[in-house]
C-alpha positions as a Markdown table, in Angstrom:
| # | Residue | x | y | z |
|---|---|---|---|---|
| 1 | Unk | 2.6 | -3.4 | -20.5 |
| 2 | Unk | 1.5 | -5.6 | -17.6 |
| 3 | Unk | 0.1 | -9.4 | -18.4 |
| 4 | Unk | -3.3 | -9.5 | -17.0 |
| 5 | Unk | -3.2 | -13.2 | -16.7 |
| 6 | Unk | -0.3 | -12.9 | -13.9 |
| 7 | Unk | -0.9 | -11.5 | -10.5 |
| 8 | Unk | -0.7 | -7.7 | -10.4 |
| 9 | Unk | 2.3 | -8.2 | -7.9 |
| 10 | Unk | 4.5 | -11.2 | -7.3 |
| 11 | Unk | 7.1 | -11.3 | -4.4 |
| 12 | Unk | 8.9 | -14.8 | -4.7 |
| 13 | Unk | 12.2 | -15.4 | -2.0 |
| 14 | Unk | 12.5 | -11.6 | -1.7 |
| 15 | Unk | 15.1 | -10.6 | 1.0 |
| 16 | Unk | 16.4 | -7.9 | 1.7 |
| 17 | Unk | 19.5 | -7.0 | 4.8 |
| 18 | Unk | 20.6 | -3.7 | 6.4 |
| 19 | Unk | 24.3 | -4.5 | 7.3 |
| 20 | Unk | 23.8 | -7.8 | 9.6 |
| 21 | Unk | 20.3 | -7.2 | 10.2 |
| 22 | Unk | 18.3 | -8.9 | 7.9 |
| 23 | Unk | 14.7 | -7.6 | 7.4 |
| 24 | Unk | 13.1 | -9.6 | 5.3 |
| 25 | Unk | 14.0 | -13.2 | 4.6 |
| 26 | Unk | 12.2 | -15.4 | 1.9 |
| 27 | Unk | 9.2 | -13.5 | 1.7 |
| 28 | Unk | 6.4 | -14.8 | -0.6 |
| 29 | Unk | 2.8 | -13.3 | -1.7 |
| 30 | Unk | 1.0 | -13.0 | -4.9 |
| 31 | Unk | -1.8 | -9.9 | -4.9 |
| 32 | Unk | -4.4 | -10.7 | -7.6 |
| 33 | Unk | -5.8 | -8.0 | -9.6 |
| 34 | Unk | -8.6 | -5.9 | -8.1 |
| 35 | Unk | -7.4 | -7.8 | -4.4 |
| 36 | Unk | -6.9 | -6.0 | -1.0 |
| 37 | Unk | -4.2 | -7.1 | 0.9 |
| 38 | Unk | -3.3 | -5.9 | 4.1 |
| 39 | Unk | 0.0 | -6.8 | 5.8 |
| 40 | Unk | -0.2 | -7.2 | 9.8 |
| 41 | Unk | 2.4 | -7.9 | 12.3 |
| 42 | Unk | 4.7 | -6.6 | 15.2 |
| 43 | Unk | 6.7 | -3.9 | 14.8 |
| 44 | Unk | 10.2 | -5.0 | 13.4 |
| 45 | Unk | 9.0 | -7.8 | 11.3 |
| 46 | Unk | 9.1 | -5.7 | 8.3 |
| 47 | Unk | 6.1 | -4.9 | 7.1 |
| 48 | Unk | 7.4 | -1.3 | 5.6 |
| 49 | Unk | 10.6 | -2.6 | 4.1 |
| 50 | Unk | 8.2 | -5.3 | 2.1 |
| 51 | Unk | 6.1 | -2.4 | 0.6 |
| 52 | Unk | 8.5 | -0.7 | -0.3 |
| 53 | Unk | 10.5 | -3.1 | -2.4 |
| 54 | Unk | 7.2 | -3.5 | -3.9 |
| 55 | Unk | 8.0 | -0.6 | -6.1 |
| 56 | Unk | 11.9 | -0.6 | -5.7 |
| 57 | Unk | 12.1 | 2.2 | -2.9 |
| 58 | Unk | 14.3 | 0.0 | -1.2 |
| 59 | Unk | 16.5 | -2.3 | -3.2 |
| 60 | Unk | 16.4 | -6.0 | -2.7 |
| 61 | Unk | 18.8 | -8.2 | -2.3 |
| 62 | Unk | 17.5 | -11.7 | -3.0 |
| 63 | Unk | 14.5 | -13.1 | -4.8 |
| 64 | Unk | 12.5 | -11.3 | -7.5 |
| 65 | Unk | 9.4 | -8.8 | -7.5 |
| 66 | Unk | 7.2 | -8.7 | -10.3 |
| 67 | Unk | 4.4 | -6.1 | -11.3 |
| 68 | Unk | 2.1 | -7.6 | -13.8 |
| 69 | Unk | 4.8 | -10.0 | -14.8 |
| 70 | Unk | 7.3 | -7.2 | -15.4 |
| 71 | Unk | 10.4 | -7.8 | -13.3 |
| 72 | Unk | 11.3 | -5.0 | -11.3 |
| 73 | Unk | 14.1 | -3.3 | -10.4 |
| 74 | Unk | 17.3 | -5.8 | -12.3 |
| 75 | Unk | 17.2 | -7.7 | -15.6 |
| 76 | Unk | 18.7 | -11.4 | -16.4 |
| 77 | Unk | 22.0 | -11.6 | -18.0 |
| 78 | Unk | 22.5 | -14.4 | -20.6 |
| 79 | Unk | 24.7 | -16.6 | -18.3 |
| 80 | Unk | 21.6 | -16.2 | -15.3 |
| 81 | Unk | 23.0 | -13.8 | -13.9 |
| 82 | Unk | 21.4 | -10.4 | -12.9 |
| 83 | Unk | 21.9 | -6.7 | -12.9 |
| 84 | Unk | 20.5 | -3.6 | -11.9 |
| 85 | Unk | 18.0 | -2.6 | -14.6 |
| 86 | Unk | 18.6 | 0.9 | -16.0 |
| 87 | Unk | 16.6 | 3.6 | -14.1 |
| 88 | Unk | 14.4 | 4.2 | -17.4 |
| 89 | Unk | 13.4 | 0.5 | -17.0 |
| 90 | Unk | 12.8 | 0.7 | -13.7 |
| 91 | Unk | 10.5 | 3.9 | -14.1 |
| 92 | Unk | 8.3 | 2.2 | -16.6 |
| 93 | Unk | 7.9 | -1.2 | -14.5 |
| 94 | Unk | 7.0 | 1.1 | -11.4 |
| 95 | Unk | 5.1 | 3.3 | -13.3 |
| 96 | Unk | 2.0 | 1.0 | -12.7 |
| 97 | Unk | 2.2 | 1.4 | -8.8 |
| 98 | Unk | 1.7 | 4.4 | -6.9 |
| 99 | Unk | 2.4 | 5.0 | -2.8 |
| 100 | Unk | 0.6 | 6.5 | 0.0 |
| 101 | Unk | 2.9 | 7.4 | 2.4 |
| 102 | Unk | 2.7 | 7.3 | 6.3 |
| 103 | Unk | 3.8 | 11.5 | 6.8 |
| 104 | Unk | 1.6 | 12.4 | 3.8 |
| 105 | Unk | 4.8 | 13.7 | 1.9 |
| 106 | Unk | 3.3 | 16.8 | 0.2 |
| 107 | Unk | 5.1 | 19.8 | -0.9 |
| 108 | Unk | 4.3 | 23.1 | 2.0 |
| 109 | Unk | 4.9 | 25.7 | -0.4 |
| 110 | Unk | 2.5 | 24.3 | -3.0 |
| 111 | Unk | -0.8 | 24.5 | -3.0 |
| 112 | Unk | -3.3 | 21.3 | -3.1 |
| 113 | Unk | -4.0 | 21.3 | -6.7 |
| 114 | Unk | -0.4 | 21.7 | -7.5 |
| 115 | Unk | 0.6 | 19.0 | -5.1 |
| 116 | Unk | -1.4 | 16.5 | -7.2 |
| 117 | Unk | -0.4 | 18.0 | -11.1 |
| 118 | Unk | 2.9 | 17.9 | -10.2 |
| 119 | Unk | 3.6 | 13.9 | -11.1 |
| 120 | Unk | 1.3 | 14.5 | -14.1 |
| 121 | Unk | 3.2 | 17.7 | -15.9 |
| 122 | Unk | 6.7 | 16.4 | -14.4 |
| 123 | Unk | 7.0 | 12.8 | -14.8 |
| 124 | Unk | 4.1 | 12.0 | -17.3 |
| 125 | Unk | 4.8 | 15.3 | -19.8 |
| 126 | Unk | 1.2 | 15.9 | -19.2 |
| 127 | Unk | -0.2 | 19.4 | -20.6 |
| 128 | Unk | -1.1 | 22.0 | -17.6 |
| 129 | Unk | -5.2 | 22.3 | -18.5 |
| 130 | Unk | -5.2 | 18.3 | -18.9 |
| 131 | Unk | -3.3 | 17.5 | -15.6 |
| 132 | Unk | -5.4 | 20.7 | -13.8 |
| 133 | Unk | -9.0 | 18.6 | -15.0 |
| 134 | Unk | -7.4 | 15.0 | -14.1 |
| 135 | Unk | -6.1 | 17.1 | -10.7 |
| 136 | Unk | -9.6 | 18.4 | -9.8 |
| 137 | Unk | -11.3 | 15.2 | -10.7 |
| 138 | Unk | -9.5 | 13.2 | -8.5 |
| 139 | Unk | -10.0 | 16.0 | -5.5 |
| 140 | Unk | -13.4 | 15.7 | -6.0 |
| 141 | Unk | -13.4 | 12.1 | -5.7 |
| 142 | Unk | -11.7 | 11.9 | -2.5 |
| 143 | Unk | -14.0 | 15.0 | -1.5 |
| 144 | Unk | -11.5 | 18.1 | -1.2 |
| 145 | Unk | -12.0 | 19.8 | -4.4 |
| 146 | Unk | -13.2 | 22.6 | -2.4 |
| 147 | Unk | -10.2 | 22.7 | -1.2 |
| 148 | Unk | -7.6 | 22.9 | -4.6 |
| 149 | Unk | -6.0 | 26.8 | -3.7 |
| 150 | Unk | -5.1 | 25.8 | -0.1 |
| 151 | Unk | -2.1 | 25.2 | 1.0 |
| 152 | Unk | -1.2 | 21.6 | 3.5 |
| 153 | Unk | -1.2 | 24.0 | 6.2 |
| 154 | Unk | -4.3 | 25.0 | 5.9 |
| 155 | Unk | -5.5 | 21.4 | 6.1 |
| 156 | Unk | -6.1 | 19.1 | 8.5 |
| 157 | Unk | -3.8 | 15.6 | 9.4 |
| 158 | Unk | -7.0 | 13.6 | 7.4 |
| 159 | Unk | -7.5 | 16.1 | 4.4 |
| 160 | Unk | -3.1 | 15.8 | 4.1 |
| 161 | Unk | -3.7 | 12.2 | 3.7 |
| 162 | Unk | -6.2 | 12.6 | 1.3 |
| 163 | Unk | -4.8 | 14.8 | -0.7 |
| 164 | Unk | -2.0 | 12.1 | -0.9 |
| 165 | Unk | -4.0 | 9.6 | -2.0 |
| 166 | Unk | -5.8 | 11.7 | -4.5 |
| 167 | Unk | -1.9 | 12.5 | -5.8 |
| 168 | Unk | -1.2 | 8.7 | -6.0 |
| 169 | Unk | -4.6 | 8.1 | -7.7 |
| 170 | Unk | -3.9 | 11.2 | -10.5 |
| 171 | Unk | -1.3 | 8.8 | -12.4 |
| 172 | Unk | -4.2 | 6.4 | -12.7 |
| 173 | Unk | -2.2 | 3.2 | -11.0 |
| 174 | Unk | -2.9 | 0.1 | -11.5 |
| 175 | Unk | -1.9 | -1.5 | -7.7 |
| 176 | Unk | -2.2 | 1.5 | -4.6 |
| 177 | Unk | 0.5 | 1.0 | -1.9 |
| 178 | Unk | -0.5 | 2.1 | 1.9 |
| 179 | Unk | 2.1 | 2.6 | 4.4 |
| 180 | Unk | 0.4 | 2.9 | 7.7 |
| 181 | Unk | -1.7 | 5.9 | 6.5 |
| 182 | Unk | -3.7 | 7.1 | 9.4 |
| 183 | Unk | -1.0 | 6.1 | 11.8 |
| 184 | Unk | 0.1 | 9.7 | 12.0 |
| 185 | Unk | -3.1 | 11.3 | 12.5 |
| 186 | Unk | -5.2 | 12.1 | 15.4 |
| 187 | Unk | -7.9 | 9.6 | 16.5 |
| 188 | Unk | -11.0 | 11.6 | 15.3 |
| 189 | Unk | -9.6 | 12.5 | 11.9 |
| 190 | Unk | -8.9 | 8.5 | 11.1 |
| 191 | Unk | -12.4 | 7.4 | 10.0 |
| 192 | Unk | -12.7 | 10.0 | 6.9 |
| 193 | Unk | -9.2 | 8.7 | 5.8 |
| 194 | Unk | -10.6 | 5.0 | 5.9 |
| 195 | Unk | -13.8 | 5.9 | 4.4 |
| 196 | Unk | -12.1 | 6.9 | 1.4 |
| 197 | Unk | -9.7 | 3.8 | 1.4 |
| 198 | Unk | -13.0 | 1.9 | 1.8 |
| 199 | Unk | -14.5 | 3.2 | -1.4 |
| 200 | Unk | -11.8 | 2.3 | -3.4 |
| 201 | Unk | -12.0 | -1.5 | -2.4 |
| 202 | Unk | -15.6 | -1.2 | -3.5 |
| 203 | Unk | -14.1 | 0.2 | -6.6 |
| 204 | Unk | -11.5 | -3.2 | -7.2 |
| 205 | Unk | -8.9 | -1.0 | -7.1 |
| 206 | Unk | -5.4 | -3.6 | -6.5 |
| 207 | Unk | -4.1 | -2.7 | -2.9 |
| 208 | Unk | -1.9 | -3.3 | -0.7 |
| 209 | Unk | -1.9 | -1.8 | 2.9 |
| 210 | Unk | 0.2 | -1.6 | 6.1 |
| 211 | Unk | -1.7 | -0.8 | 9.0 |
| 212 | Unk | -2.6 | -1.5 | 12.7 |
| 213 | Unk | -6.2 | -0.9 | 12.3 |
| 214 | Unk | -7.3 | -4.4 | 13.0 |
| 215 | Unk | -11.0 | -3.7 | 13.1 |
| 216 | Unk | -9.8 | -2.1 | 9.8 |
| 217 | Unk | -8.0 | -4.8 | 8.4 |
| 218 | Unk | -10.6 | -6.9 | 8.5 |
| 219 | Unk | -13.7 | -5.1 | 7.0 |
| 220 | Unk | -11.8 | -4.2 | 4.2 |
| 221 | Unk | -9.1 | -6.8 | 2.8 |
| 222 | Unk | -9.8 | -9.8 | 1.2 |
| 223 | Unk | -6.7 | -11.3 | 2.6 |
| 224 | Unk | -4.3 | -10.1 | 5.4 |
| 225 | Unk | -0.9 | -11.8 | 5.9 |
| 226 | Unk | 0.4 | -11.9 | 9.4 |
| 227 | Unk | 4.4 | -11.0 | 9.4 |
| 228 | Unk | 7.3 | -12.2 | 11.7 |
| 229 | Unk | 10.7 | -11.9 | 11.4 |
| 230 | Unk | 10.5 | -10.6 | 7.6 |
| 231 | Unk | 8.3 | -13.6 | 6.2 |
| 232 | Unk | 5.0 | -14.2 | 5.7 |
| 233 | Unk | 3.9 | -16.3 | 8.8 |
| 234 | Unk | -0.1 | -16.8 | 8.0 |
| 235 | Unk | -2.1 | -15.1 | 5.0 |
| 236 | Unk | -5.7 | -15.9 | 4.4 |
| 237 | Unk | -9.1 | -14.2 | 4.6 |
| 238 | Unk | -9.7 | -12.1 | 7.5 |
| 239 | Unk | -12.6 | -13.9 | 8.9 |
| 240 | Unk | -10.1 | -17.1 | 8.9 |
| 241 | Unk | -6.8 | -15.1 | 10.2 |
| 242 | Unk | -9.1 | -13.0 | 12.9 |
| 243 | Unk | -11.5 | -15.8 | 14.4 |
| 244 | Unk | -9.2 | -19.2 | 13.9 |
| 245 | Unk | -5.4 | -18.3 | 13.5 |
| 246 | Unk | -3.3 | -21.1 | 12.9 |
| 247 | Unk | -0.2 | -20.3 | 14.2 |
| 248 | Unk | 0.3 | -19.7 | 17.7 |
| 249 | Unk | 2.0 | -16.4 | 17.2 |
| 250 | Unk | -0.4 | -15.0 | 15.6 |
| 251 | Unk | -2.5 | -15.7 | 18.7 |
| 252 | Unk | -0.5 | -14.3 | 21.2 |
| 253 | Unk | -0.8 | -10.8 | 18.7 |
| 254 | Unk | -4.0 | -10.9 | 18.8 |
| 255 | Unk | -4.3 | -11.6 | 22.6 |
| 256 | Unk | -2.0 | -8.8 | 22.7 |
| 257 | Unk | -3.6 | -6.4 | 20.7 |
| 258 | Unk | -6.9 | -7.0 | 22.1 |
| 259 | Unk | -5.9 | -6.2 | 25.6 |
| 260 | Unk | -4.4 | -3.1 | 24.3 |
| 261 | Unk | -7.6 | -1.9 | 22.8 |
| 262 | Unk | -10.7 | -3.1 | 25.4 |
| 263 | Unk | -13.0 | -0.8 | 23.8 |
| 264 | Unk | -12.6 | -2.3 | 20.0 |
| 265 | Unk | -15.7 | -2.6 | 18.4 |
| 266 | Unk | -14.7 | -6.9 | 18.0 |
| 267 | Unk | -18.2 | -6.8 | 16.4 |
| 268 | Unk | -15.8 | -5.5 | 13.4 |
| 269 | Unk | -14.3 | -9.3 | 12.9 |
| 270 | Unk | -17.6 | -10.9 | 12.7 |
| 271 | Unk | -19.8 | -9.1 | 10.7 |
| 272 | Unk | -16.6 | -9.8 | 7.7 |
| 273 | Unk | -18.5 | -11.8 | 5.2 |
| 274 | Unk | -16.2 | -14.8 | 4.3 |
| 275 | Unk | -14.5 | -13.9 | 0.8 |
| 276 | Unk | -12.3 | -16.1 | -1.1 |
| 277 | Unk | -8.9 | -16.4 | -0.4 |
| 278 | Unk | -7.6 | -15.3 | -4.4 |
């Protein structure tokens, strides 16, 4: 059971090497409960690899990660030492985060409703009628429960996506994490895909999000940290990050960004009322 007096997610020195190359190095952040968070940065500086050792899909190496105040993934010896937890423990410490991944990751030869009861009747021992109701509930939230008995074929790039995210919402989680999740559909189908994303930050729901959608970014998180070379470089409310960044390489990614996209609606970093940096 998570503390609700801690952070919903705590990443303190986490690092994490492939071989030589090391990805992340001393990376910090604390994601408050019912906070959006959106990581931003070039590619390389690994924004993925973060998220994902937010719910032990990649192992890390140094540091710890924390869900609720739950540590994840190892547990402390009596001399300080640590080892790798037991996969039951693990289960049950990630069991309060759910992803949304960047190639939607749904099952072809099921159809939609199935794609979503499958975590519930699999993982949770859920009953078939109970799952089905949770199922369609959740379909109908992110607006495709007309669309249960098709198959991902049958659906476009954006209704893929949110069918994912209905699956991730259907074991009721208590943190959401994105991994770039319109980057792999077409421009017109991104903004129904966003809009749903949108409503859950009205709704509190803990997230955290990897994305290049600046204009994004900003409308929707109450803080976004800027990455670089697998730490944390800048984090703070958008308005602050977007209009006055500190750091000089966060402006020269921003210069870089904006000449890459003339025809951004910029209007998108003002209009972001100023929220509190949690």
């Amino acid at each position: 059971m998570t503390n609700v007096s801690l952070p919903m997610l705590s990443l303190r020195g986490v690092g994490k090497s492939y071989g030589c190359n090391r990805v992340l190095k001393d990376f910090n952040l604390d994601i408050q409960r019912g906070e959006v968070v959106t990581l931003i940065g070039p590619s390389g500086s690994g924004k993925t690899t973060a998220l994902r050792c937010m719910n032990f899909l990649e192992e890390y190496d140094e540091g710890e990660v924390y869900i609720g105040g739950a540590l994840l993934g190892y547990e402390t010896m009596p001399n300080g030492s640590r080892r790798r937890a037991s996969e039951r423990a693990i289960s049950e410490v990630r069991a309060a985060a759910a992803m949304v991944f960047q190639q939607f990751n749904l099952w072809p030869h099921m159809r939609v409703i199935d794609n979503v009861t499958a975590p519930l009747t699999l993982v949770k021992g859920m009953r078939p009628d109970t799952a089905r109701e949770r199922a369609m509930r959740v379909l109908d939230r992110v607006g495709l429960a007309a669309k249960a008995n098709s198959y991902p074929s049958q659906l476009s790039g954006g209704q893929q996506q949110r069918v994912g995210i209905a699956r991730a919402l259907a074991v009721e989680p208590q943190v959401m994490l994105m991994d770039e999740p319109t980057s792999a559909l077409d421009p017109e189908l991104v903004d129904e895909v966003l809009e749903v994303i949108q409503s859950l930050a009205r709704e509190h729901m803990t997230m955290v999000m990897v994305t290049h959608e600046m204009g994004f970014a900003a409308k929707v998180s109450d803080r976004v940290a800027f990455m670089e070379g697998g730490r944390v470089v800048e984090c703070g409310p958008p308005q602050q990050l977007f209009s006055d960044p500190v750091s000089e390489r966060l402006r020269a990614f921003l210069r870089t960004w904006l000449s890459r996209n003339a025809n951004n609606d910029l209007a998108a970093f003002d209009s972001v009322a100023e929220p509190g940096c949690k």
